[in-house]
Backbone as CSV, one residue per row, in Angstrom:
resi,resn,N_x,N_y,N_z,CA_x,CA_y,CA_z,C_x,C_y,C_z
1,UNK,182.861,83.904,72.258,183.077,82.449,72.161,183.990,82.000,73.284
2,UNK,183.771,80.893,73.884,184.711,80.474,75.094,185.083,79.399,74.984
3,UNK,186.323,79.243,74.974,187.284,77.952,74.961,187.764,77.802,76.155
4,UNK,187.687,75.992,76.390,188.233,75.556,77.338,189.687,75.141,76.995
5,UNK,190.688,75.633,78.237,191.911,75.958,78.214,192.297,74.018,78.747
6,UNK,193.689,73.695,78.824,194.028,72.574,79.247,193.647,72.336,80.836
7,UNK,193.665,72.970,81.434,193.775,73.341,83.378,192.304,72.910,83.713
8,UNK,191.320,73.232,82.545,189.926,72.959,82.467,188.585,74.584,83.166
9,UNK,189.662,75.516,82.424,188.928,76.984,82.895,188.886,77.458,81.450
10,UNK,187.805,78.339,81.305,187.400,78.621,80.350,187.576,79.900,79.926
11,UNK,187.893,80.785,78.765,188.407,82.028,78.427,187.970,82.592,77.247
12,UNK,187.893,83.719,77.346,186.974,83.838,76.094,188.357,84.562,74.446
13,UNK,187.754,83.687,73.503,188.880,83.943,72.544,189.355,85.661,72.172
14,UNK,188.540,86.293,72.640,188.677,87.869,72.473,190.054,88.550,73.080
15,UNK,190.073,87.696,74.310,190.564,88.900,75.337,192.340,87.635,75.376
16,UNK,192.209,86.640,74.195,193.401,85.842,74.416,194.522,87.183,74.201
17,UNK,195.701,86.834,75.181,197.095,87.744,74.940,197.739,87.065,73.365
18,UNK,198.290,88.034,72.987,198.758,88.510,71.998,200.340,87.493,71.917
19,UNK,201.060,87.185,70.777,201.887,86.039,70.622,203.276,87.320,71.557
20,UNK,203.917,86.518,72.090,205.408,87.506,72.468,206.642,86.226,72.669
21,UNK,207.532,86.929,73.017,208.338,85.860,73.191,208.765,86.065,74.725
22,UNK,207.600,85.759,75.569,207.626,86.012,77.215,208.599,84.886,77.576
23,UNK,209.527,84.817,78.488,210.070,83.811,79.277,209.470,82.540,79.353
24,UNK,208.092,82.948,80.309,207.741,82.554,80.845,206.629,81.008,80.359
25,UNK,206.446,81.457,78.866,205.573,81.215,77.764,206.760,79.836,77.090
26,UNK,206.674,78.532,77.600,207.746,77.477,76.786,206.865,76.388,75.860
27,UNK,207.244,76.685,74.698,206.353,75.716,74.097,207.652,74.715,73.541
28,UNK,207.095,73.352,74.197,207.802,71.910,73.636,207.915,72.099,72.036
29,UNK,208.826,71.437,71.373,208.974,71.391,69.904,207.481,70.110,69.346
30,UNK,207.149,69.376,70.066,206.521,68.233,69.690,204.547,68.403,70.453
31,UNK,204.594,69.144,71.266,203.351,69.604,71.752,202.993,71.109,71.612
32,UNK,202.596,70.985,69.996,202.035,72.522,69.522,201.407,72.287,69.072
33,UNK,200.567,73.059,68.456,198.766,73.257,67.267,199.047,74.386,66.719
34,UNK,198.500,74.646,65.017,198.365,75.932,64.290,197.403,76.500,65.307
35,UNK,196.541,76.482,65.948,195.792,77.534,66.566,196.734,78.080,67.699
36,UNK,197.590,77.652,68.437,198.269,77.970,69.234,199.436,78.894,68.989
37,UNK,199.802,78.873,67.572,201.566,78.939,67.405,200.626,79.982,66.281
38,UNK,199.366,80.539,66.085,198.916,81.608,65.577,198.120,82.530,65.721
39,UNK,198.047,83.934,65.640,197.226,84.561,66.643,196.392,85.680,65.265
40,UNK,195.470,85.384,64.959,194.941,85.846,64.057,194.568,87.497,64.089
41,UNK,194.786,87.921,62.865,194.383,89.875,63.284,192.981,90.084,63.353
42,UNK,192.474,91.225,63.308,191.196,91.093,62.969,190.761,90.967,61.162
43,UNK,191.609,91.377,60.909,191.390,91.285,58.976,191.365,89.679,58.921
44,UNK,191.836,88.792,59.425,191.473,87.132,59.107,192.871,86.950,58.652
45,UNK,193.159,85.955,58.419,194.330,85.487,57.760,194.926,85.561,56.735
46,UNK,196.096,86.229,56.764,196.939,86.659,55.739,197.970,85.737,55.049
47,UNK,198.541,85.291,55.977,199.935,84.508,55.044,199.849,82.737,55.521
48,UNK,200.308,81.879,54.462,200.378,80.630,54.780,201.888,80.323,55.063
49,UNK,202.593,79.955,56.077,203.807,79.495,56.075,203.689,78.035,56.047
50,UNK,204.886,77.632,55.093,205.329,76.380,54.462,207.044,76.069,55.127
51,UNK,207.111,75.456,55.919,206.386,74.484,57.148,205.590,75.680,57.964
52,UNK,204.644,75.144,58.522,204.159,76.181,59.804,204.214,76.238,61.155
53,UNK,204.500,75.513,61.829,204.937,75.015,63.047,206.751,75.217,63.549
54,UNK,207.306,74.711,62.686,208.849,74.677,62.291,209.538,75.440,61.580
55,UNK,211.191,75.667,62.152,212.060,76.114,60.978,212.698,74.341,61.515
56,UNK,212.928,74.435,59.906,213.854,72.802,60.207,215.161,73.110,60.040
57,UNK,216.276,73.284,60.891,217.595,73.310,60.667,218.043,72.165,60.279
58,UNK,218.837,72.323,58.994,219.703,71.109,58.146,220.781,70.525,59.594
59,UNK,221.275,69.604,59.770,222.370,69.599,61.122,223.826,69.575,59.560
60,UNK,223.508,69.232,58.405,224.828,69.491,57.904,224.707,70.880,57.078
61,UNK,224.263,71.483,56.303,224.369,72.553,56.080,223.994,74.166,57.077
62,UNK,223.194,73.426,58.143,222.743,74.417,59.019,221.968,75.367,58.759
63,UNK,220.979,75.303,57.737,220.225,76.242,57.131,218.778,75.660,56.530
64,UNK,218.112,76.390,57.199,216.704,76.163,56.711,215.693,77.143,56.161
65,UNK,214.954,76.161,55.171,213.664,77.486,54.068,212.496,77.697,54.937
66,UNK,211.677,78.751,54.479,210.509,79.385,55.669,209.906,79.829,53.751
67,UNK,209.003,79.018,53.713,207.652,79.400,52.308,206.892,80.685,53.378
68,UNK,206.778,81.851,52.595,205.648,82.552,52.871,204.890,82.969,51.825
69,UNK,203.390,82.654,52.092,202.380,82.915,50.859,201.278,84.100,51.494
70,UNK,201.190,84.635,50.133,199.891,85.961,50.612,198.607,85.732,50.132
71,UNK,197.649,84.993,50.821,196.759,84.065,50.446,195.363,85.430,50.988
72,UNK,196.013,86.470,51.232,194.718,87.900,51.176,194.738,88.361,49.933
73,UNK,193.586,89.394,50.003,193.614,89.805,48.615,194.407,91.255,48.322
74,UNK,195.366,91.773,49.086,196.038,92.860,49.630,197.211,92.320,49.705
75,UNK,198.211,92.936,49.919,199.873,93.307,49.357,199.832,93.348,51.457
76,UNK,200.811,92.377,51.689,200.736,92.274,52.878,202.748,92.295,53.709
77,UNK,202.527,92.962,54.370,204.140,93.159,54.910,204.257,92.285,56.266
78,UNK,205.678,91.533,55.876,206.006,90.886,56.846,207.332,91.130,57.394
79,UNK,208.002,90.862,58.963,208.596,90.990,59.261,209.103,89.568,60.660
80,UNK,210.211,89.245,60.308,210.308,87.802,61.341,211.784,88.621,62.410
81,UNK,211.578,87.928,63.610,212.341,88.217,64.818,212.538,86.594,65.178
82,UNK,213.398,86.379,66.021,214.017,85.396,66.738,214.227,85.540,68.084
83,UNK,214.297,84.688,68.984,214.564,85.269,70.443,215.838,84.535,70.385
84,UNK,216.678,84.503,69.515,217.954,84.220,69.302,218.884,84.684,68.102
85,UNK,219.160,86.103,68.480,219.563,86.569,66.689,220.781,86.309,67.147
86,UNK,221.630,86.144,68.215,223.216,85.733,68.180,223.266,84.119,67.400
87,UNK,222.381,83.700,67.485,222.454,82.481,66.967,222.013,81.850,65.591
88,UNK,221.299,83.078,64.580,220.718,82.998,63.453,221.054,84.022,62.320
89,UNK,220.976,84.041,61.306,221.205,85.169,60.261,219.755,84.661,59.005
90,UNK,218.919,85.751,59.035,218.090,85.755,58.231,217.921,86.446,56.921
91,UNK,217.592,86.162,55.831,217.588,86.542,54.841,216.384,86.227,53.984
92,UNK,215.659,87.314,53.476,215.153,88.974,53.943,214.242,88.910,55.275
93,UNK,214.763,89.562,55.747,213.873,89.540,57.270,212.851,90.451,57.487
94,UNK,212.428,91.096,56.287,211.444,91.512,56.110,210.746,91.942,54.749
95,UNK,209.551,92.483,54.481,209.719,92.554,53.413,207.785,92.857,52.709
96,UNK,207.542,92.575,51.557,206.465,92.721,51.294,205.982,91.464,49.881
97,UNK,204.754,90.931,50.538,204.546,90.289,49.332,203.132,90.454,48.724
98,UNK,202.905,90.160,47.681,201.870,90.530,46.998,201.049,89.383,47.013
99,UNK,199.371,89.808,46.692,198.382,88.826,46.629,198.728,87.321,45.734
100,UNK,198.602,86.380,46.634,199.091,84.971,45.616,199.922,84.763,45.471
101,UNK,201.266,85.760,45.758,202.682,85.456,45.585,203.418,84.616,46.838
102,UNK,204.188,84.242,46.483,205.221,83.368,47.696,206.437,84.094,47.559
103,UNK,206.908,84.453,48.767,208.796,84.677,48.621,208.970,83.279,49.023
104,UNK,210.610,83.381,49.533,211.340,82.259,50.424,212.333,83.026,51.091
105,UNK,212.233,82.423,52.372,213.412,82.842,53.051,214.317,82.107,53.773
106,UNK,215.595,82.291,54.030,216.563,81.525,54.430,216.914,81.851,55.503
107,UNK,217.194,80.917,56.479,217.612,81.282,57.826,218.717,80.249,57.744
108,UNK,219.604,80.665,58.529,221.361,79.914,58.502,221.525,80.004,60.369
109,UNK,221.880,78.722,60.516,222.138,78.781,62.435,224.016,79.505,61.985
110,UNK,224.692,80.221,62.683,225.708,80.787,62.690,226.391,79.293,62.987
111,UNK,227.910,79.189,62.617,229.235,78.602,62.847,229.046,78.638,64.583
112,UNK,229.288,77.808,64.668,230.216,77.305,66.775,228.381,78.137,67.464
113,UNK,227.530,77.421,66.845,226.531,77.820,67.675,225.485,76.566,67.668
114,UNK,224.764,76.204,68.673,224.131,75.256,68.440,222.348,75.415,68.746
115,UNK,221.478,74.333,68.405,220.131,74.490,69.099,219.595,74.383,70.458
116,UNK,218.231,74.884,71.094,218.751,74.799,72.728,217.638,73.629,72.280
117,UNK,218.050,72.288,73.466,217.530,71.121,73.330,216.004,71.811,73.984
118,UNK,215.622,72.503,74.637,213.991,72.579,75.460,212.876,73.561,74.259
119,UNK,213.720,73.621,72.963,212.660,74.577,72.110,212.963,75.874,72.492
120,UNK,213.470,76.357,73.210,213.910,78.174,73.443,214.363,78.745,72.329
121,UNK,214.566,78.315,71.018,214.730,78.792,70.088,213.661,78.976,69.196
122,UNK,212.678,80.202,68.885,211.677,80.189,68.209,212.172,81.814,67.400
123,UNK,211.022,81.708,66.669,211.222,82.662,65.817,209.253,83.330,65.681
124,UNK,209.670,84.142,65.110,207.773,84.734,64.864,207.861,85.907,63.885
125,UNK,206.490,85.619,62.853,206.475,86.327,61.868,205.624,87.206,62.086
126,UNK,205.509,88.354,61.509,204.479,89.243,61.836,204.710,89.690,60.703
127,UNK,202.568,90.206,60.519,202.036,90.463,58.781,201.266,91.575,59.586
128,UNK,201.344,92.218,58.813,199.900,93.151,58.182,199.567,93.435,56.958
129,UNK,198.533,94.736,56.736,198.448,94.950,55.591,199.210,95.995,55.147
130,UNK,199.539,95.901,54.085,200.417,97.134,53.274,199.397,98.092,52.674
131,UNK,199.037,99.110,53.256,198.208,99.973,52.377,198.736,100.342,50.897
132,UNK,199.812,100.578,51.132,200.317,101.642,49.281,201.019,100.508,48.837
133,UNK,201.316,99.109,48.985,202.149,98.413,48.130,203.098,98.688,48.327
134,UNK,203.702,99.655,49.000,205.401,99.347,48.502,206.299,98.395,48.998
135,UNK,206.937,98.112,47.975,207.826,96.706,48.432,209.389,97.516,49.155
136,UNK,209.764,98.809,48.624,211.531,99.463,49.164,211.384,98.904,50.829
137,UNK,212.509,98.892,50.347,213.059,98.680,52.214,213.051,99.781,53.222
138,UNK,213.141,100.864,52.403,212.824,102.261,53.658,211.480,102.588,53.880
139,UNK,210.108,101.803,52.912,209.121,101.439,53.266,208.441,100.499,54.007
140,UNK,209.321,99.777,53.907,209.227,98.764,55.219,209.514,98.974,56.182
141,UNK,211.102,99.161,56.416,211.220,99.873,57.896,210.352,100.784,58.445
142,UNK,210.034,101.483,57.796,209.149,102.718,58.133,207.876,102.334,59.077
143,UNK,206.814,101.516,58.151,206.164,100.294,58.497,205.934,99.680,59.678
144,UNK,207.199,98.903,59.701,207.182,98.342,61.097,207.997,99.189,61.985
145,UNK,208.197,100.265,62.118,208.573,101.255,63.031,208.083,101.480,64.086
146,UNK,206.348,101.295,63.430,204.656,102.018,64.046,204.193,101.081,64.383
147,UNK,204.753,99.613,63.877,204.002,98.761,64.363,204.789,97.566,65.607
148,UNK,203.859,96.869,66.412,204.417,95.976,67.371,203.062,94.995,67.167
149,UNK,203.879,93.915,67.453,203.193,92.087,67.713,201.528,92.621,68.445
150,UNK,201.692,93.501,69.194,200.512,93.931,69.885,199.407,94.509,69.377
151,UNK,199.751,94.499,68.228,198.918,96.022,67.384,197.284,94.776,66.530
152,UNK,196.384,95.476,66.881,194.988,94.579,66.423,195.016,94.426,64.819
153,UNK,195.826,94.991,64.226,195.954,95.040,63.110,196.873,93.996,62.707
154,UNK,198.048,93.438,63.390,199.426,92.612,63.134,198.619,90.890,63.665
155,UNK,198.663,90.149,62.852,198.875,88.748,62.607,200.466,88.119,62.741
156,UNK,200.393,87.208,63.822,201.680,86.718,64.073,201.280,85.458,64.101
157,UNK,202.662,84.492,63.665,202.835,82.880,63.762,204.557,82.672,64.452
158,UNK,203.992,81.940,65.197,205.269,81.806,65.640,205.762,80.114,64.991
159,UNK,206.857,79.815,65.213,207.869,79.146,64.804,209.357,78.119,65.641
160,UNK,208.797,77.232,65.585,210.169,76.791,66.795,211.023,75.971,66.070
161,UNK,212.359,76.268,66.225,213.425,75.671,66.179,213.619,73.939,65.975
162,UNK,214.196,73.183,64.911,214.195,71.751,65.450,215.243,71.585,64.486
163,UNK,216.374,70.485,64.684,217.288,69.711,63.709,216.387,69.078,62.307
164,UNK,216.327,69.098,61.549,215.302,68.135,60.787,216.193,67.086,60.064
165,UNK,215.247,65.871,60.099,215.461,64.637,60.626,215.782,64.008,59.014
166,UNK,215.496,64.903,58.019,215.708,64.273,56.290,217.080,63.834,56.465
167,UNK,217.325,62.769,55.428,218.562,62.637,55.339,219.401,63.256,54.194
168,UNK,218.733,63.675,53.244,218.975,64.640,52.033,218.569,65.925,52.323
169,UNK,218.571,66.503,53.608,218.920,67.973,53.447,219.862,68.489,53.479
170,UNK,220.963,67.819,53.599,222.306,68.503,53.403,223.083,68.838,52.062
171,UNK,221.907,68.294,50.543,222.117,68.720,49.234,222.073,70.104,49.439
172,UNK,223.359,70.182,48.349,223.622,71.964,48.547,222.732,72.672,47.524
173,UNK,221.868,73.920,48.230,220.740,74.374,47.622,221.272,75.368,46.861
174,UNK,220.515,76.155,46.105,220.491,77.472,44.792,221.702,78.045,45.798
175,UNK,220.775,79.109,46.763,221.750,79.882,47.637,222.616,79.298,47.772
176,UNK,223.239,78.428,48.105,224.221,78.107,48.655,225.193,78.385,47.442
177,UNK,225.310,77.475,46.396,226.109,77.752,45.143,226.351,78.932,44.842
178,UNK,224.898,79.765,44.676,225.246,81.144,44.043,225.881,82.139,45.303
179,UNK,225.776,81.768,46.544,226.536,82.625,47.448,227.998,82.627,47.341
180,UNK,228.512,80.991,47.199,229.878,80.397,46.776,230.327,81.266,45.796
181,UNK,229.965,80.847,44.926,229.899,81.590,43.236,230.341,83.298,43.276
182,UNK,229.679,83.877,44.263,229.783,85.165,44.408,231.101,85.673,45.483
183,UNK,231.145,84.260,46.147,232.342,85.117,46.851,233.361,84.695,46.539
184,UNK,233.541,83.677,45.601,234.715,83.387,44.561,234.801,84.598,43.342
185,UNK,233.823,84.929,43.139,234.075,86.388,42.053,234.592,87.637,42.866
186,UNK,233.827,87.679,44.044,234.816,88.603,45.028,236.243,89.088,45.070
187,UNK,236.238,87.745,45.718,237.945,87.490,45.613,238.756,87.548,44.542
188,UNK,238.285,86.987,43.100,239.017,87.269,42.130,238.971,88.729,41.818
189,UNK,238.094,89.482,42.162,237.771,91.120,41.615,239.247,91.363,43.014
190,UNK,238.976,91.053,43.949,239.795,91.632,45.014,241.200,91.462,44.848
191,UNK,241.933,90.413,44.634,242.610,90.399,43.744,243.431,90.589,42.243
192,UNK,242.554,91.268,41.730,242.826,91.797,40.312,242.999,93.375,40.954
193,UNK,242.462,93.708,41.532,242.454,95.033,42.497,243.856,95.135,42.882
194,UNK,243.978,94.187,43.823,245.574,94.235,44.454,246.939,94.347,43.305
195,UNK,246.746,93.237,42.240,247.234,93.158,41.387,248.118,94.003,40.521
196,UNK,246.555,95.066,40.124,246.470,96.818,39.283,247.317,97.154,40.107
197,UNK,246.833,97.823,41.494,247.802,98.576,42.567,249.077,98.159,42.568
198,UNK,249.579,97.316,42.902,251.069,96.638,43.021,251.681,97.147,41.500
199,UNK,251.258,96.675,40.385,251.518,97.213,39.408,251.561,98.791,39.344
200,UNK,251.034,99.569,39.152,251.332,100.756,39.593,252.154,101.408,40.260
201,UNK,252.103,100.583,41.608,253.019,101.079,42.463,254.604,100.868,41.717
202,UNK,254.553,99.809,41.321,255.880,99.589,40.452,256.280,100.340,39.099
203,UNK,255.354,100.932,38.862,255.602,101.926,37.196,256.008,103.527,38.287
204,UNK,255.053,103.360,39.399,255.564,104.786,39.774,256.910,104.760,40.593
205,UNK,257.475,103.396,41.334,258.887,103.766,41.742,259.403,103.540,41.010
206,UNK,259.954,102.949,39.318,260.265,103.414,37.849,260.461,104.696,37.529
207,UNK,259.314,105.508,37.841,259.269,106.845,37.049,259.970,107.993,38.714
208,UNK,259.725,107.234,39.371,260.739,108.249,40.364,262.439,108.119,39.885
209,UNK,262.698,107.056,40.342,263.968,106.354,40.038,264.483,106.996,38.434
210,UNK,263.820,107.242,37.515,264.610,107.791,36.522,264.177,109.253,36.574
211,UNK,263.265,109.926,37.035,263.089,111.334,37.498,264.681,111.971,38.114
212,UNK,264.547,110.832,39.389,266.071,111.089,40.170,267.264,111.177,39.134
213,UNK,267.364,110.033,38.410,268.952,110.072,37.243,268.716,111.117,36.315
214,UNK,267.896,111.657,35.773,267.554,113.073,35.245,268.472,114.174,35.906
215,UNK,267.829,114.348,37.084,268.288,114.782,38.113,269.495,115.496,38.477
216,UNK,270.262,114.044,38.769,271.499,113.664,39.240,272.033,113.912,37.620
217,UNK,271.861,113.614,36.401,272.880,113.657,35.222,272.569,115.518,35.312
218,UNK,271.584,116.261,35.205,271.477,117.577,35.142,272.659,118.284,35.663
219,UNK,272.166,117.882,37.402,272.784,118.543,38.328,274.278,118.280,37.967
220,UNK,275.072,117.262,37.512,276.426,117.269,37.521,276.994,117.715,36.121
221,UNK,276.133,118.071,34.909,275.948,118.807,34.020,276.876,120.453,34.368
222,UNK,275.533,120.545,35.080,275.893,122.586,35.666,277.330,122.390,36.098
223,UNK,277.922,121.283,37.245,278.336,121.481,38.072,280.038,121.281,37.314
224,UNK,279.574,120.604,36.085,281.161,120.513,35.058,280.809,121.884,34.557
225,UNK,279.658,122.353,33.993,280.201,123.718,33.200,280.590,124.872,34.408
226,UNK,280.384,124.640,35.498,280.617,125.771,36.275,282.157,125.382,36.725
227,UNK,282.704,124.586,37.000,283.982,124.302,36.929,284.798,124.524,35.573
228,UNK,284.715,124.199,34.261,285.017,124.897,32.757,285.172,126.210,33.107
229,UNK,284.518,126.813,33.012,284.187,128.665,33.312,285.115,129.263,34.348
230,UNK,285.413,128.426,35.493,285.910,128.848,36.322,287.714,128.923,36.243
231,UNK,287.618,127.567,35.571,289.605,127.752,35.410,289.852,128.485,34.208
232,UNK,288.808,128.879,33.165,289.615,129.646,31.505,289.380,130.341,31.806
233,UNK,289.151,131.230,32.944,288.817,132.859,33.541,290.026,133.561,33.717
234,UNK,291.155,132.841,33.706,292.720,133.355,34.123,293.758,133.424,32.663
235,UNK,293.033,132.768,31.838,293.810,132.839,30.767,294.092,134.169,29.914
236,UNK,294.932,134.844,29.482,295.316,135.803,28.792,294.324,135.698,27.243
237,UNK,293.760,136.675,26.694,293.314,136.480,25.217,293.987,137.274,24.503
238,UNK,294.089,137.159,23.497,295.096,138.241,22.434,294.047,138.133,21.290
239,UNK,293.722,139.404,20.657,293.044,139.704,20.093,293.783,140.303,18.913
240,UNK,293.551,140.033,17.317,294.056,140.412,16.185,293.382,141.256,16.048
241,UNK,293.707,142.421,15.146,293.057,143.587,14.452,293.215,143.438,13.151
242,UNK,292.132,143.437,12.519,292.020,143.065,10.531,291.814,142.183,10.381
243,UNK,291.497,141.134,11.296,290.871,139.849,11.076,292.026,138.926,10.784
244,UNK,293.543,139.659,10.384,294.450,138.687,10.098,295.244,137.971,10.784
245,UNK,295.866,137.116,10.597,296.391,136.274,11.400,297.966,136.511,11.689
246,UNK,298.387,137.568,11.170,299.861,138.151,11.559,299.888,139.512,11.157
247,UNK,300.928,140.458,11.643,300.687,141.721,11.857,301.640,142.015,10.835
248,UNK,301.287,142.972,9.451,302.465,143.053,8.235,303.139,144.853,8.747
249,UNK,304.578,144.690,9.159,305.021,146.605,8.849,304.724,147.140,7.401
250,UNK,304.631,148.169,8.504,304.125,148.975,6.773,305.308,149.299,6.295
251,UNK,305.090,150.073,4.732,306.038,149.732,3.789,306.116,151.449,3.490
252,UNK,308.064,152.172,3.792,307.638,153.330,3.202,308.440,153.129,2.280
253,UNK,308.479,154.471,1.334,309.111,154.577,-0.182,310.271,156.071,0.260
254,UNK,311.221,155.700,0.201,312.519,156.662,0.481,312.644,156.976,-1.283
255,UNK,313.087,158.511,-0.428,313.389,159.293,-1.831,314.400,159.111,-2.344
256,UNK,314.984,158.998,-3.881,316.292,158.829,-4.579,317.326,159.948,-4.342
257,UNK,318.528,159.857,-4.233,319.731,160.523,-4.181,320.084,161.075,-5.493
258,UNK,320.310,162.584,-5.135,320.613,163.297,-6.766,322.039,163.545,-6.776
């Protein structure tokens, strides 16, 4: 099949290059097409992304949702890249979803970082099929280990960057609360932590501190009886015989005068 390109030359859809994030390759935020910003595998189309064209960054919360649906009839693994990860934090950035199912994923622009005004900020998902289902993460990695954007088997959509323009996207979403939520329980666990310890530490310099006066009353214990012992060592003893307490002369009997 041959499509005519914009320049007005014609190419045949077979031999189109594969999605990358070449330099050289700038797509405007406002002049794109799903056929363009998707490069189909040979298995046909796997996942629907909700937006598809866009990640919409909130400008007040700084965080935007990415719908992915598995609209095959196969358990299909995906994995998203950015040509700006100093500037993004994704959550799950990869992963597996099942026939008919939708995840969601969250992408957050980082603190003191901003969007590049020419669209240089894109992102791209890449699917295949999951032969065995598994959803673990050391099955995934594994996964896309073997695989690259290049592979006839991998379906990619790419994704560009934009502020989005709602005026109610800066309502604070699920994540957001329950992330709050969690790192306020943090801190209180981290603190009850510190708390225990400090306490402790204070029962055990207690139990030194009277270990020591133990100690110290012992040691000056010995050190009076060894002084006792030492001065009644000079004293004279006198010892009774008969148990009595004074010594009686004996008594003789003189003979009478005749």
């Amino acid at each position: 099949m041959q499509k005519k390109s914009r320049d007005g030359t014609h190419s045949s859809s077979t031999n189109m290059p594969r999605v990358t994030f070449s330099k050289s390759v700038l797509m405007a935020p406002h002049d794109s097409s799903f056929g363009e910003l998707h490069t189909p595998s040979d298995n046909g189309v796997m996942l629907q992304l909700a937006p598809k064209e866009f990640v919409n960054i909130c400008p007040q919360s700084g965080e935007a949702k990415l719908s992915i649906k598995n609209i095959s009839s196969q358990p299909v693994a995906y994995k998203i890249q950015t040509t700006s990860p100093e500037k993004f934090r994704v959550r799950p950035r990869c992963g597996v979803v099942q026939p008919n199912e939708t995840t969601d994923v969250s992408i957050w622009l980082k603190p003191d970082h901003t969007l590049s005004s020419d669209g240089k900020d894109k992102f791209l998902v890449m699917a295949t099929n999951s032969p065995d289902g598994g959803s673990g993460a050391q099955e995934v990695q594994e996964l896309w280990r073997e695989k690259t954007a290049n592979d006839s088997d991998v379906e990619n959509y790419r994704l560009v960057c934009r502020l989005d323009e709602k005026k109610d996207c800066g309502a604070k979403s699920d994540s957001q609360v329950n992330s709050r939520e969690f790192g306020a329980e943090q801190m209180q666990l981290q603190a009850k932590k510190m708390e225990a310890q400090l306490n402790f530490t204070k029962h055990l310099q207690y139990a030194t501190l009277a270990l020591l006066l133990l100690l110290f009353i012992g040691f000056g214990f010995l050190m009076f009886e060894q002084m006792h012992h030492t001065s009644g060592g000079g004293r004279p003893h006198h010892h009774s015989s008969g148990g009595g307490s004074g010594h009686k002369p004996t008594a003789y009997t003189c003979p009478k005068r005749k």
